[in-house]
C-alpha positions as CSV (number, residue, x, y, z in Angstrom):
1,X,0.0,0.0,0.0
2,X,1.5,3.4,-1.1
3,X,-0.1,6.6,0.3
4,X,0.1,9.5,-2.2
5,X,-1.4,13.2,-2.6
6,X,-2.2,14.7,-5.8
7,X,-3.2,18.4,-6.6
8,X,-6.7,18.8,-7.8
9,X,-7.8,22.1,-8.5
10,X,-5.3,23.6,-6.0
11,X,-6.2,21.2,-3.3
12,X,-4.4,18.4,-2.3
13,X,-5.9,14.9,-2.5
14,X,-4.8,12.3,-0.5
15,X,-5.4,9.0,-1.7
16,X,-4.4,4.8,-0.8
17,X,-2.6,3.0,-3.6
18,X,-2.3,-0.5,-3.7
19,X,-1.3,-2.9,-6.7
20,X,-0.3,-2.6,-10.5
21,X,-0.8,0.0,-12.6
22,X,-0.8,-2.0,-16.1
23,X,-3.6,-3.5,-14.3
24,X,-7.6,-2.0,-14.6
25,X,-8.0,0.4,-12.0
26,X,-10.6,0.1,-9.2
27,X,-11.6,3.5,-7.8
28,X,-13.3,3.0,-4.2
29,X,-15.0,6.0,-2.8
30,X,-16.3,6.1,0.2
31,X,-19.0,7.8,2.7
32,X,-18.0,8.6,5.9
33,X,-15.1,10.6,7.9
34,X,-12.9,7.6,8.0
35,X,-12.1,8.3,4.4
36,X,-10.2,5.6,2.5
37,X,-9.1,4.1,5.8
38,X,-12.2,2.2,5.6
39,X,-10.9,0.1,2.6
40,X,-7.5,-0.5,4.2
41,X,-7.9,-4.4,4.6
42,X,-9.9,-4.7,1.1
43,X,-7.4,-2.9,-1.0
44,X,-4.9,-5.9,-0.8
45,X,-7.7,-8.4,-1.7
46,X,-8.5,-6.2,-4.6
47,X,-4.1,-5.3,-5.5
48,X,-4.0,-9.1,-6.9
49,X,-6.1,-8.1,-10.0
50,X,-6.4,-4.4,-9.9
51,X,-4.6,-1.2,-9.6
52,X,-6.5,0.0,-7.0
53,X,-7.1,3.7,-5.8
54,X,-9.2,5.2,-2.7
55,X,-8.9,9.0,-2.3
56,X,-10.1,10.8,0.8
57,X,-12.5,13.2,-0.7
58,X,-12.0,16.7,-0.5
59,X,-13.0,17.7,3.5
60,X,-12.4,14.0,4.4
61,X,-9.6,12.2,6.0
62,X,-5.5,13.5,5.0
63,X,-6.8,15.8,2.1
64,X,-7.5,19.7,2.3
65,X,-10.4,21.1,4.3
66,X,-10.9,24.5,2.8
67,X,-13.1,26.6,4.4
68,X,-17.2,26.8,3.0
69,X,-16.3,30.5,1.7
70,X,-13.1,29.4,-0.8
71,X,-14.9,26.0,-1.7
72,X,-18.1,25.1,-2.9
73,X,-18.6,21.9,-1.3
74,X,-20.8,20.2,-4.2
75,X,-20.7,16.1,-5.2
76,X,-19.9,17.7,-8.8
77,X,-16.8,19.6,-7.1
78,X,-15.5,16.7,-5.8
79,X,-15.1,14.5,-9.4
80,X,-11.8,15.8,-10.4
81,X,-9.1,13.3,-8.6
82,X,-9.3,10.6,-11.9
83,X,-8.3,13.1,-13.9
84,X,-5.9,15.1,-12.0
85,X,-4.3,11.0,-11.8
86,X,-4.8,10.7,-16.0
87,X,-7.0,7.5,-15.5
88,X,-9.2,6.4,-18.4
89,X,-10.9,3.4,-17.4
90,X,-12.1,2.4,-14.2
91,X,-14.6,0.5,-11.9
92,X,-15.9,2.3,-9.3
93,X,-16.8,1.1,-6.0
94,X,-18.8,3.2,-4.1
95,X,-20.4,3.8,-1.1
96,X,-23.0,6.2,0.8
97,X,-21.8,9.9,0.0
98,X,-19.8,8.4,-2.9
99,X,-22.6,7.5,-5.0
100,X,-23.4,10.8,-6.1
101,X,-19.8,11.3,-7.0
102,X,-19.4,8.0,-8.5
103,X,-22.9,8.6,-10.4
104,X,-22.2,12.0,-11.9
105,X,-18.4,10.3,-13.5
106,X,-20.7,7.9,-15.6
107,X,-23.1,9.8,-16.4
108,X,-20.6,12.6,-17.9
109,X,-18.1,9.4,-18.9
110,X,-20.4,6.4,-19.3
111,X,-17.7,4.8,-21.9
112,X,-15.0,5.1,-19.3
113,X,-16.8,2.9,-16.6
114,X,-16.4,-0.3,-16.7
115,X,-18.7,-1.7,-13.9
116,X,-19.9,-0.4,-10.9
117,X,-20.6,-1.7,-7.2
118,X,-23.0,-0.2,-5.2
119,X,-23.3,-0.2,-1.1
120,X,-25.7,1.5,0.5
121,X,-25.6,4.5,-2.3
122,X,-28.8,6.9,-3.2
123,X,-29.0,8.0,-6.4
124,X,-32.7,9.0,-6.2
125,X,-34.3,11.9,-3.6
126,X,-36.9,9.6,-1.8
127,X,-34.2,7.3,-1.2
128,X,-33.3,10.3,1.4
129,X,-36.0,9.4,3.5
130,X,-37.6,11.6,6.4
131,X,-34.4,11.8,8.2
132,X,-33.3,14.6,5.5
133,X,-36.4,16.9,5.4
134,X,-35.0,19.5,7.9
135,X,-31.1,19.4,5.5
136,X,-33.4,19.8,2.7
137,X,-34.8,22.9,3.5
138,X,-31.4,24.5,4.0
139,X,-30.2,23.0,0.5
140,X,-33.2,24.7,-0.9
141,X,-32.4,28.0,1.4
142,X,-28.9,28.4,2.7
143,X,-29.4,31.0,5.3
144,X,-28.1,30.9,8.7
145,X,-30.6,30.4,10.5
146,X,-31.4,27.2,8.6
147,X,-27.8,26.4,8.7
148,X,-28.2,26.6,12.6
């Protein structure tokens, strides 16, 4: 296992590297705080027929945390570590908050994506659920009270 950082959009991405380049890669993304940690003990499984690559998203884990006023903290603003890296081809794992990431790659990339395994990923609004109804009115209205 190598651990890396790349610069992606002026930000540094930290990221877990395991296995053979000249092999298909295997991006995992995950979705929670522990960042690519989580896939520490699956990333050597995966090294004997992958390259594979976990990044800590942007705000997550060993990669920058800028603040809410120099970064736009949007799924879409987080899809930019593949190509900062130059990889064309890829499956994606992905997980939780790193559906939506994953998601919006294939959909702008479909031909680059070659399969896709899903945990516990929402790519639909009533998949939300009622938990989400108060966070939805402050993505809808950003003030601070809301925020609050």
């Amino acid at each position: 296992m190598q651990y890396k950082t790349v610069n992606v959009d002026g930000l540094d991405v930290f990221y877990r590297e395991a296995g053979d380049p000249s092999k298909p890669a295997f991006v995992l993304l995950h979705g929670f705080p522990s960042s690519s940690s989580m896939f520490r003990n699956l990333m050597p499984l995966l090294a004997r027929d992958f390259h594979v690559l976990a990044p800590d998203l942007i705000g997550f884990g060993n990669s920058a945390a800028p603040s809410r006023e120099s970064f736009e903290y949007t799924f879409e603003n987080l899809t930019g570590f593949l190509a900062a890296l130059k990889v064309d081809q890829y499956f994606l794992y992905v997980f939780d908050y790193g559906a939506p990431i994953g998601f919006r790659l294939e959909m702008r990339q479909p031909e680059r994506v070659l399969g896709i395994v899903s945990q516990n990923g929402n790519i639909y609004q009533e998949g939300l659920g009622p938990k989400w109804a108060e966070r939805a009115k402050y993505w809808a209205n950003p003030t601070p009270e809301l925020r609050a």
